[in-house]
C-alpha positions as CSV (number, residue, x, y, z in Angstrom):
1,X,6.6,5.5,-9.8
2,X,8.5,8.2,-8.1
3,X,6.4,10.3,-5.2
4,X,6.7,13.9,-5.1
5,X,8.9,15.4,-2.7
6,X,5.6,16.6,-0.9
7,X,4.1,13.2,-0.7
8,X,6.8,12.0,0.8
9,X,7.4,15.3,3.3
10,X,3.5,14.3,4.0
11,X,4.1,11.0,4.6
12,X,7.1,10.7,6.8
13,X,5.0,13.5,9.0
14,X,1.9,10.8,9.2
15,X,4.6,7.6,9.6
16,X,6.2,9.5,12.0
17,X,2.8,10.2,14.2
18,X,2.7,13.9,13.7
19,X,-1.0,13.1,12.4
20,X,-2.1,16.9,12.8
21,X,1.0,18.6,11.1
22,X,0.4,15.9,8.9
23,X,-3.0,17.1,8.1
24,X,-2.2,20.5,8.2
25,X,0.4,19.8,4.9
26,X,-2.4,17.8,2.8
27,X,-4.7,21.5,4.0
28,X,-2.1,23.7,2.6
29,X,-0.9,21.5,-0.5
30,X,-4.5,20.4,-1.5
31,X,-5.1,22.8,-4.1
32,X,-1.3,22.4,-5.9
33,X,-0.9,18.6,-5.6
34,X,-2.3,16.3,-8.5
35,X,-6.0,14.9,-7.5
36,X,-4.6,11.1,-7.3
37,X,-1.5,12.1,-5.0
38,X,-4.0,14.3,-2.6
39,X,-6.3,11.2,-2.4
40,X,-3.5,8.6,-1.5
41,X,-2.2,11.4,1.0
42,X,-5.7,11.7,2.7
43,X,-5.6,7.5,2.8
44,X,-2.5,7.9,4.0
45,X,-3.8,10.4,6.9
46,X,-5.9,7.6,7.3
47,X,-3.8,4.7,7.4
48,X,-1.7,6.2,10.1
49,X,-4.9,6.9,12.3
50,X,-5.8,3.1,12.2
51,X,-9.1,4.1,9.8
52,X,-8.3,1.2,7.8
53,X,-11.3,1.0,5.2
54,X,-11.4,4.8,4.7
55,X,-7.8,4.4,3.5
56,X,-8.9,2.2,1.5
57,X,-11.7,3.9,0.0
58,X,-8.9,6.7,-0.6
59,X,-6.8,4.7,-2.1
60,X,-9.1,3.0,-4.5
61,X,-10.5,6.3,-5.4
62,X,-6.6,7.6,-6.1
63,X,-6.3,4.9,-8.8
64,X,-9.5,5.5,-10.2
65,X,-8.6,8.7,-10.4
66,X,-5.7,8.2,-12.9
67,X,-5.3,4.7,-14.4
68,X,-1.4,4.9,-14.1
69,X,-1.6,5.7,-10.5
70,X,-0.4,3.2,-7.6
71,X,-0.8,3.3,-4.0
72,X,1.9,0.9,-1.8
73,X,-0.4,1.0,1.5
74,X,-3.5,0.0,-0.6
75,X,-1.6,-2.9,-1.7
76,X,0.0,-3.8,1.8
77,X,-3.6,-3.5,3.2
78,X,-5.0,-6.5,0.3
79,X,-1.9,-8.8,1.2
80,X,-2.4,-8.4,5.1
81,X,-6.0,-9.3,4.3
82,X,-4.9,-11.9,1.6
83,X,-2.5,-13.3,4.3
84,X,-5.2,-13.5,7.2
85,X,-7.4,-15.5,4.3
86,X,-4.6,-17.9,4.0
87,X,-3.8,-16.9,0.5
88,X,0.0,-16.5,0.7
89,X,0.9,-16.6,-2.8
90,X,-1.3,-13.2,-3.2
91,X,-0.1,-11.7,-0.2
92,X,3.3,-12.4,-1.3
93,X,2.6,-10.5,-4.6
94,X,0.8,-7.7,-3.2
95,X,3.8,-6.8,-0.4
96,X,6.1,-7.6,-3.2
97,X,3.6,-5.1,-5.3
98,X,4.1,-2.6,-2.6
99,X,7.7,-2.7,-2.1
100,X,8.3,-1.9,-6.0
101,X,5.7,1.2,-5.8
102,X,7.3,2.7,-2.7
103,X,10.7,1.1,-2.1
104,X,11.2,2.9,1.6
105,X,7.8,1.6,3.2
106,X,9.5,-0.2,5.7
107,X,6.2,-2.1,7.0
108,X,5.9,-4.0,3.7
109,X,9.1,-5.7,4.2
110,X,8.6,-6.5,7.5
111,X,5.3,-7.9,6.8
112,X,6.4,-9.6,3.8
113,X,9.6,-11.6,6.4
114,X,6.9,-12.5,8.1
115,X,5.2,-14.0,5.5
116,X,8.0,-16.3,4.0
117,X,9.0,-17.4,7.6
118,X,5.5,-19.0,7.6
119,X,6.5,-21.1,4.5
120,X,10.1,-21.5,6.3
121,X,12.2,-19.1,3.5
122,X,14.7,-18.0,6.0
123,X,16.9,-16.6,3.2
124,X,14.3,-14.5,2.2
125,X,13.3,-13.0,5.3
126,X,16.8,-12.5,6.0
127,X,16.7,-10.5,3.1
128,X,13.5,-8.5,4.2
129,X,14.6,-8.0,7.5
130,X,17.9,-6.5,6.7
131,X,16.3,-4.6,4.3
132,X,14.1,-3.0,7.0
133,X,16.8,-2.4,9.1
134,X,18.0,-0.4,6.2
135,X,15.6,1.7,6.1
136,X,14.7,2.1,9.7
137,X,17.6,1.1,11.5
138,X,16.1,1.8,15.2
139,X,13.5,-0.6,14.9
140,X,14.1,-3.2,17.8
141,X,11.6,-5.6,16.1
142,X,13.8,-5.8,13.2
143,X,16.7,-6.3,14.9
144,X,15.0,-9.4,17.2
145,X,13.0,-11.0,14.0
146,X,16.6,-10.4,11.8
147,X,18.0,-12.5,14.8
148,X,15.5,-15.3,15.0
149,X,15.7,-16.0,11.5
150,X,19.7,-16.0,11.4
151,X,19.2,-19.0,14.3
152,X,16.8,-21.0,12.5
153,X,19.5,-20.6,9.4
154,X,22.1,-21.2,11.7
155,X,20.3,-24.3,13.4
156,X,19.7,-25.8,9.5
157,X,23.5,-24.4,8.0
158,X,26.2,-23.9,11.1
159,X,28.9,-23.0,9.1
160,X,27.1,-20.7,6.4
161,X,25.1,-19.0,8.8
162,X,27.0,-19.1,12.6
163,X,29.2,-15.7,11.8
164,X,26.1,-14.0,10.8
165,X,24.0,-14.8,13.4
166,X,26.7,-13.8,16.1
167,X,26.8,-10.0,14.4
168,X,23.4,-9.8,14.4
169,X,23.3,-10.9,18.4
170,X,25.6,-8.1,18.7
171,X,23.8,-5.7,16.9
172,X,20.7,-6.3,18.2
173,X,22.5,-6.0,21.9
174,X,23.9,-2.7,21.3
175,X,20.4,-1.6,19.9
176,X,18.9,-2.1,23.0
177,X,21.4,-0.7,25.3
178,X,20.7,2.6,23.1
179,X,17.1,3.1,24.5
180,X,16.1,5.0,26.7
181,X,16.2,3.4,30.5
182,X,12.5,1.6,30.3
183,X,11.6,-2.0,31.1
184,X,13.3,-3.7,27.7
185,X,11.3,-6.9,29.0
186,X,8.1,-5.3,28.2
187,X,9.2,-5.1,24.7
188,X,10.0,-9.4,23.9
């Protein structure tokens, strides 16, 4: 399902914590967008100000709204929830879910690498992580969890994995000396 140029426009406002220009778009394009993409933009207004069951409602009432109509976030939110349950094979398919509806949400690949470095599939949250990186390629978190996985690879497969792991050291290292002079320690 492709978003509208104006969801997205919406969204990367709210992802980007510009929460009141955010909700100044969904004021001005409330009366030309289609009823399920203005409720999955209010849950997103929601999802970005940490009201995490009011997305939700939003989300739910998007989809019942139109049958056809998905929502990423809603689906991110069931999997983190699955996950904290302990019921990894539907969290899996629910970031999975939400990757395929909106393949530029960054936080349900992360999420998702974090879920199959639980059950130990390195290879796959190598792939999540470098995927994430791809989308948001300042994200220090990224870098350092893209890192850690490439030394437990590297640990298991030194020959396979010992290049890969030093470009990604590097990487990571020249990510950080590109912020701004805080403490870095505060951040591992």
């Amino acid at each position: 399902m492709v978003k509208s140029d104006e969801y997205v426009r919406i969204t990367d406002l709210l992802s980007a914590s510009q929460i009141r220009e955010g909700a100044e778009a969904i004021e001005r394009a409330k009366n030309t967008m289609p009823l399920p993409v203005l409720l999955e933009c209010i849950g997103n207004l929601h999802f970005y100000k940490r009201e995490l069951q009011q997305a939700i409602n939003k989300y739910e009432e998007a989809m019942q709204a139109d049958a056809e109509y998905d929502s990423a976030r809603y689906h991110y939110l069931i999997a983190v929830q699955k996950e904290r349950e302990g019921d990894l094979v539907e969290a899996f398919k629910r970031y999975q879910s939400a990757i395929e509806i909106e393949p530029t949400f960054v936080d349900a690949y992360v999420e998702l690498g974090g879920l199959l470095v639980k059950v130990e599939d390195f290879e796959g949250a190598l792939t999540c992580y470098t995927d994430a990186l791809k989308l948001d390629p300042k994200d220090l978190k990224n870098f350092s969890n893209k890192v850690e996985v490439l030394r437990s690879l590297t640990n298991a497969n030194p020959t396979r994995y010992a290049e890969q792991y030093q470009v990604a050291l590097s990487e990571f290292e020249i990510a950080k000396a590109r912020l701004p002079a805080i403490d870095k320690s505060a951040i591992w």
